[in-house]
N, CA, C and O atoms as a printed pandas DataFrame, in Angstrom:
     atom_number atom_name residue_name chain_id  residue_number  x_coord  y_coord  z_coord
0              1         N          UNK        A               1   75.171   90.337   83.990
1              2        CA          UNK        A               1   74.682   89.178   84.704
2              3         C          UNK        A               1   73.513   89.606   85.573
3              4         O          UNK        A               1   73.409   90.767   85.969
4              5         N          UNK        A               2   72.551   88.565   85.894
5              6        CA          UNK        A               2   71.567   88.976   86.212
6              7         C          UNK        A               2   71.357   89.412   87.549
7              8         O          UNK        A               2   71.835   90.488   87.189
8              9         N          UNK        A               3   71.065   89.625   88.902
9             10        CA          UNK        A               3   71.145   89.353   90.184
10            11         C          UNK        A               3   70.811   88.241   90.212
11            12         O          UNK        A               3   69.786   87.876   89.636
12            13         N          UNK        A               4   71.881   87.109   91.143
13            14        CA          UNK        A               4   71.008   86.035   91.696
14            15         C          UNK        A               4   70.344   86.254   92.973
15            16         O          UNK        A               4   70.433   87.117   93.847
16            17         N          UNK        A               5   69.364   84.765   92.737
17            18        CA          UNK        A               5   68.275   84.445   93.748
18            19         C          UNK        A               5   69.099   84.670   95.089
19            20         O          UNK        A               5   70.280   84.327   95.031
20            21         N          UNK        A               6   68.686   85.147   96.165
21            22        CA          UNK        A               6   69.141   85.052   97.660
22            23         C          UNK        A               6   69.218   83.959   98.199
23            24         O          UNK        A               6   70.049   83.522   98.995
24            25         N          UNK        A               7   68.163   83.427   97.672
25            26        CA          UNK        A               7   68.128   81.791   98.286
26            27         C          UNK        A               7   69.119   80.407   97.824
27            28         O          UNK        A               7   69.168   79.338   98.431
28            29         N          UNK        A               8   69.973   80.824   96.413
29            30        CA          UNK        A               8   70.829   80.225   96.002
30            31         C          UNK        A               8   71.393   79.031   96.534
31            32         O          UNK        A               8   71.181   77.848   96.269
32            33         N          UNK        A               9   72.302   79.699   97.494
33            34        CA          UNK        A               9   73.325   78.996   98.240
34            35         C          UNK        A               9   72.394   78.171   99.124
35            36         O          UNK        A               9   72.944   77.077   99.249
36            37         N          UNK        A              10   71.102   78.183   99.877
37            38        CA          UNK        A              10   70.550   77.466  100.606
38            39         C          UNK        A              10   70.267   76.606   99.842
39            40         O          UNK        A              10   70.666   75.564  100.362
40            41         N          UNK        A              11   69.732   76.355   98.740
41            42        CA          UNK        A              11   69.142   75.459   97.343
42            43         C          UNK        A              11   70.350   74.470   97.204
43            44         O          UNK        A              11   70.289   73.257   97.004
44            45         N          UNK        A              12   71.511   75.291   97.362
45            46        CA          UNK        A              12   73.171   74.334   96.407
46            47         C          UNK        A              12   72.927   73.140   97.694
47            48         O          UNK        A              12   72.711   71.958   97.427
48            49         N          UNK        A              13   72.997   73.639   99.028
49            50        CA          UNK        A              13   73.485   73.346  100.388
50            51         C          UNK        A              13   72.432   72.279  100.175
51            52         O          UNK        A              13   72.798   71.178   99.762
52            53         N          UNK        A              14   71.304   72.487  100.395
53            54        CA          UNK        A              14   70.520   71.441  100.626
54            55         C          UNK        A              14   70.243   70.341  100.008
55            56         O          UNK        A              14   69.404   69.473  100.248
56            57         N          UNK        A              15   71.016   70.448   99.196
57            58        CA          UNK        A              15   70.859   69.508   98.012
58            59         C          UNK        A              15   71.838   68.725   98.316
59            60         O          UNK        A              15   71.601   67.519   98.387
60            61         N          UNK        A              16   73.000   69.155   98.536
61            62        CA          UNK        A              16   74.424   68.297   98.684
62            63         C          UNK        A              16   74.363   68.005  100.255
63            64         O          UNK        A              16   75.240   67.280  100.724
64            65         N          UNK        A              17   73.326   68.557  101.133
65            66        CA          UNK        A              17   73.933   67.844  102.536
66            67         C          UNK        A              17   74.856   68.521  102.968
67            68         O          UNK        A              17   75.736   67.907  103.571
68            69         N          UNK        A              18   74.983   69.957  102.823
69            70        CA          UNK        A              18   76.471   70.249  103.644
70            71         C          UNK        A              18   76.620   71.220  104.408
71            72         O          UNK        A              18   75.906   72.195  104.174
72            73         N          UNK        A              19   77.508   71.291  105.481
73            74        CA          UNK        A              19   78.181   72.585  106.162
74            75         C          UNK        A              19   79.190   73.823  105.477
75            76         O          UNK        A              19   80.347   73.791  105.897
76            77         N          UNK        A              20   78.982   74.529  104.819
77            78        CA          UNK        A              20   79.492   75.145  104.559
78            79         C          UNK        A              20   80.799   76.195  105.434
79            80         O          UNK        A              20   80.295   77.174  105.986
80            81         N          UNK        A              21   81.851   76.115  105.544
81            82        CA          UNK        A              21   83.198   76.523  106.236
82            83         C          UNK        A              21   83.952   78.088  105.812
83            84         O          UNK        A              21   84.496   78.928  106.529
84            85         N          UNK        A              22   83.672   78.037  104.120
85            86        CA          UNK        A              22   84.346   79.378  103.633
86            87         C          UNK        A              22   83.934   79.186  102.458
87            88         O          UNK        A              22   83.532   78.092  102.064
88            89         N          UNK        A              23   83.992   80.356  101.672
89            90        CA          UNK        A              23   83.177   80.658  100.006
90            91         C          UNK        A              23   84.076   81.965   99.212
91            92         O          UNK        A              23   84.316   82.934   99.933
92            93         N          UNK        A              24   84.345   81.992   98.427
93            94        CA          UNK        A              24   84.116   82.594   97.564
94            95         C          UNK        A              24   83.535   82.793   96.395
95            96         O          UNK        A              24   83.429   81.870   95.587
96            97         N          UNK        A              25   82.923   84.450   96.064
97            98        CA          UNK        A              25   82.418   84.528   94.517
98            99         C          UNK        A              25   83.420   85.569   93.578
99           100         O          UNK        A              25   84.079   86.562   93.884
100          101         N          UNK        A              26   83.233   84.947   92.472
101          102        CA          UNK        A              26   83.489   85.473   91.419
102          103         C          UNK        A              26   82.830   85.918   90.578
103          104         O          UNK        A              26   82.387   85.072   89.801
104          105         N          UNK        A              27   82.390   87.562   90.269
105          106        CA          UNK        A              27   81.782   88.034   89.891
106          107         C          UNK        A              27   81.660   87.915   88.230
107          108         O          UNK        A              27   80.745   87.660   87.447
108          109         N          UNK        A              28   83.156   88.255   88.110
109          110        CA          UNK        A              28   83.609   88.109   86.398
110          111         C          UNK        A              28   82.833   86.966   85.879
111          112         O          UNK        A              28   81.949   87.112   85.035
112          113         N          UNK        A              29   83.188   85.752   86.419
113          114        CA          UNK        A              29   82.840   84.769   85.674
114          115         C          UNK        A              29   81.358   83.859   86.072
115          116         O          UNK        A              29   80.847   82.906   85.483
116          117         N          UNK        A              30   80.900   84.651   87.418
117          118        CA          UNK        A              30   79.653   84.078   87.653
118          119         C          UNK        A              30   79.529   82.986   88.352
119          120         O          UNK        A              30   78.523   82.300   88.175
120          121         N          UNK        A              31   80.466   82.609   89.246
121          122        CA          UNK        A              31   81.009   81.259   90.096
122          123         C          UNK        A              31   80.905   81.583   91.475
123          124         O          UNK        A              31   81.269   82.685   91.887
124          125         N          UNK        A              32   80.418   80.675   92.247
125          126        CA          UNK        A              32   80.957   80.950   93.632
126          127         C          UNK        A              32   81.653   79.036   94.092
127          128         O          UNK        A              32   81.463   77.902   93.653
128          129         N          UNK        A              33   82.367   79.587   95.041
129          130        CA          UNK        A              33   83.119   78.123   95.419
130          131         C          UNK        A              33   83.007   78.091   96.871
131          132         O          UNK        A              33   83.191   79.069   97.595
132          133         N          UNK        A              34   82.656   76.771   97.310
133          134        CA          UNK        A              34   82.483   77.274   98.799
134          135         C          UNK        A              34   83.149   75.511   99.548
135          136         O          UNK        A              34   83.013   74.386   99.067
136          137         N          UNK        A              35   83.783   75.904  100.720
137          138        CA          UNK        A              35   84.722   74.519  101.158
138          139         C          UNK        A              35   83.576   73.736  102.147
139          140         O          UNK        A              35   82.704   74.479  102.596
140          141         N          UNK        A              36   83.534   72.860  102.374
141          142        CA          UNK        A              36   82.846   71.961  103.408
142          143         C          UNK        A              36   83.146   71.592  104.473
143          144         O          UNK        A              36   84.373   71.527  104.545
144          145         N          UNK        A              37   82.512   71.211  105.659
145          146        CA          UNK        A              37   83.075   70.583  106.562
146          147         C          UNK        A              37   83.419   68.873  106.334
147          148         O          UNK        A              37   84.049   68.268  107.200
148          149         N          UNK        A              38   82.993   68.269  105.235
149          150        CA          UNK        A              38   83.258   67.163  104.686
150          151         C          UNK        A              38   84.321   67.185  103.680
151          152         O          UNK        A              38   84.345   66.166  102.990
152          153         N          UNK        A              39   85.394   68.256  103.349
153          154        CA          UNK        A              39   86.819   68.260  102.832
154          155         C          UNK        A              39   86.704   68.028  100.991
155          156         O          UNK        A              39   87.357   67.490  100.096
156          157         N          UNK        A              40   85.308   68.897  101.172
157          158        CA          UNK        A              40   84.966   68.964   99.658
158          159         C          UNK        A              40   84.472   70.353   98.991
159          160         O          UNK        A              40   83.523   71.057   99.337
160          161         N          UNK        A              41   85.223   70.509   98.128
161          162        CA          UNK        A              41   85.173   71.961   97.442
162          163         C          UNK        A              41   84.068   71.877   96.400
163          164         O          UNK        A              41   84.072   70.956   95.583
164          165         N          UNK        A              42   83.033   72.896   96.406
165          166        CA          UNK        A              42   82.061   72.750   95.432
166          167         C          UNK        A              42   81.956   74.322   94.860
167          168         O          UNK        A              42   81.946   75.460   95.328
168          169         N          UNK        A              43   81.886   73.676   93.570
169          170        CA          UNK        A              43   81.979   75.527   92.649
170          171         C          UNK        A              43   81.126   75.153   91.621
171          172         O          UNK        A              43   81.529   74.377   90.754
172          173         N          UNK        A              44   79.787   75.688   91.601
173          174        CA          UNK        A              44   78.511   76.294   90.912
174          175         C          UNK        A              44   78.430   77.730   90.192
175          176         O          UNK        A              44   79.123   78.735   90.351
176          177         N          UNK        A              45   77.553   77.523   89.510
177          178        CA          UNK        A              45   76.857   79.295   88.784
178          179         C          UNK        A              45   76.289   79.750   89.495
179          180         O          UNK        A              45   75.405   79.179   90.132
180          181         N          UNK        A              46   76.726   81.326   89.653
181          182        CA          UNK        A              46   76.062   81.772   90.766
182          183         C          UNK        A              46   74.549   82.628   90.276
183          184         O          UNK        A              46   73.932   83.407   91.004
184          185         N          UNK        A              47   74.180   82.252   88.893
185          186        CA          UNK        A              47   72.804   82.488   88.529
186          187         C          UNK        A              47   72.172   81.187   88.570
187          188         O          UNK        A              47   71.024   81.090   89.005
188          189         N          UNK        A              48   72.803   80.195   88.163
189          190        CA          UNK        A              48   71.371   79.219   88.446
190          191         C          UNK        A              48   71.666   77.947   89.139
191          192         O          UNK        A              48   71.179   76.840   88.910
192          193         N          UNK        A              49   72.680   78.341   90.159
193          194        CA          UNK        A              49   73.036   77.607   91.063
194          195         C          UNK        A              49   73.440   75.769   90.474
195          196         O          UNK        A              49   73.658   74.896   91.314
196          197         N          UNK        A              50   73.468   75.516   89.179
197          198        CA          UNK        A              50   74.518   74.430   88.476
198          199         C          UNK        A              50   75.445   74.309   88.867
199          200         O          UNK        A              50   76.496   74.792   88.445
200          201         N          UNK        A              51   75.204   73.318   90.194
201          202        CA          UNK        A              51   76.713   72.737   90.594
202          203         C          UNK        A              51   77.902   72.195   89.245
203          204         O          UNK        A              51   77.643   71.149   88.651
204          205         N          UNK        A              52   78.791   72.764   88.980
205          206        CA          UNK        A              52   80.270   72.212   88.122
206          207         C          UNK        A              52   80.949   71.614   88.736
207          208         O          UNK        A              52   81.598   70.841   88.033
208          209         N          UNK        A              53   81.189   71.542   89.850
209          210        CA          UNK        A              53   82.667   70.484   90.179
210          211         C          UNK        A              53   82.409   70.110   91.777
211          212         O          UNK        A              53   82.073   71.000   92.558
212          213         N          UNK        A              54   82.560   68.947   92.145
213          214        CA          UNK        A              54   83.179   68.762   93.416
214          215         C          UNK        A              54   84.689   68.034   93.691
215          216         O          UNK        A              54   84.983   66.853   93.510
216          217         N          UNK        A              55   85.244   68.750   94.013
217          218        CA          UNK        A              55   86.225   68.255   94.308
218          219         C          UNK        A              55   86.600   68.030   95.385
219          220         O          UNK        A              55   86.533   68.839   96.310
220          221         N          UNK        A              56   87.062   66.891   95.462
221          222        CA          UNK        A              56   87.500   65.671   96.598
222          223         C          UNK        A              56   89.148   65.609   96.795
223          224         O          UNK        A              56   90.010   65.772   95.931
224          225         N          UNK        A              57   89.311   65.317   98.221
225          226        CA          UNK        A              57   90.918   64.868   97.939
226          227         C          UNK        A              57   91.504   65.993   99.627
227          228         O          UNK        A              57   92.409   65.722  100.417
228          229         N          UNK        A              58   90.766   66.929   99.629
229          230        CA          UNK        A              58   91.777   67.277  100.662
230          231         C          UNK        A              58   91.448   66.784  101.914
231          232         O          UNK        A              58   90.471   66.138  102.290
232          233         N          UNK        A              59   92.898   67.394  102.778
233          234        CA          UNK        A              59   92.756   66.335  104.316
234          235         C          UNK        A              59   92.018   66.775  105.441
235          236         O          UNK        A              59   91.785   66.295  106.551
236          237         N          UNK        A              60   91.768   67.638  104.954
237          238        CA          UNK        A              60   90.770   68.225  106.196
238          239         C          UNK        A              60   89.457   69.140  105.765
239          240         O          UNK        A              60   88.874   68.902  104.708
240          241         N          UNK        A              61   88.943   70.423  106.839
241          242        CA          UNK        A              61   88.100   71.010  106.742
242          243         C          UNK        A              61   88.341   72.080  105.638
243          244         O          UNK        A              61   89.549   72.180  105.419
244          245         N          UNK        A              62   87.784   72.695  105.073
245          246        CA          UNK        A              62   88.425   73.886  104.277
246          247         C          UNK        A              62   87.848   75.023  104.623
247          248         O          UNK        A              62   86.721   75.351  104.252
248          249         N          UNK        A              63   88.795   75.880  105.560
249          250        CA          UNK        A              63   88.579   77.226  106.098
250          251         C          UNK        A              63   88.881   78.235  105.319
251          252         O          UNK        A              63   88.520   79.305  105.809
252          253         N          UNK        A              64   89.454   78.331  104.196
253          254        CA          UNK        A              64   89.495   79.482  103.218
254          255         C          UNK        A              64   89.455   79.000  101.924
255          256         O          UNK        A              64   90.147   78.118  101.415
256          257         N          UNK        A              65   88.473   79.747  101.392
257          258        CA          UNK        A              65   88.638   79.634   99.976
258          259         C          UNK        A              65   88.783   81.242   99.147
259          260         O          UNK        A              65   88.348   82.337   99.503
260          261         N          UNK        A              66   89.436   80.919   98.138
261          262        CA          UNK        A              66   89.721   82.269   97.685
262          263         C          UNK        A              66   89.943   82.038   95.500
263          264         O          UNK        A              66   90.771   81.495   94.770
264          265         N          UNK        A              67   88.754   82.765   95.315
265          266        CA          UNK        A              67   89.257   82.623   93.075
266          267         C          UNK        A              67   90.732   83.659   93.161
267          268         O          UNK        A              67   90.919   84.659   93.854
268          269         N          UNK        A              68   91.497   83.093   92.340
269          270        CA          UNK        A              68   92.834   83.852   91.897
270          271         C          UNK        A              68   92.680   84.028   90.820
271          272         O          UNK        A              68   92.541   83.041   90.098
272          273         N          UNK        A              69   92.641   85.323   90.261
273          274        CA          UNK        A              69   92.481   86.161   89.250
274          275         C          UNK        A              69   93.529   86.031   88.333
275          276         O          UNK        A              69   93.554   86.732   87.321
């Protein structure tokens, strides 16, 4: 995998409007997931920053996020 851009995560962020709370990456598969202060989980490629999923639904802030192997 290639190195990603540094600027990545500022690119994802600014796009969606958000506070970011906690993140994880996953190297294996090239993902990072990071929780919001708006109670929304967002997990992108961490080469070309292609948001895949937001997910909605929890009750609060999300202070940890963690990929389980």
């Amino acid at each position: 995998m290639k190195e990603p851009e540094r600027s990545r995560v500022k690119t994802v962020c600014e796009e969606e409007q958000c506070i970011l709370y906690s993140g994880d990456i996953d190297t294996r598969k090239g993902l990072v997931a990071a929780g919001t202060v708006f109670r929304v989980l967002i997990v992108w490629k961490l080469d070309s920053g292609q948001i895949l999923h937001r997910l909605r639904g929890h009750t609060g802030v999300i202070f940890d996020t963690l990929f389980l192997n």
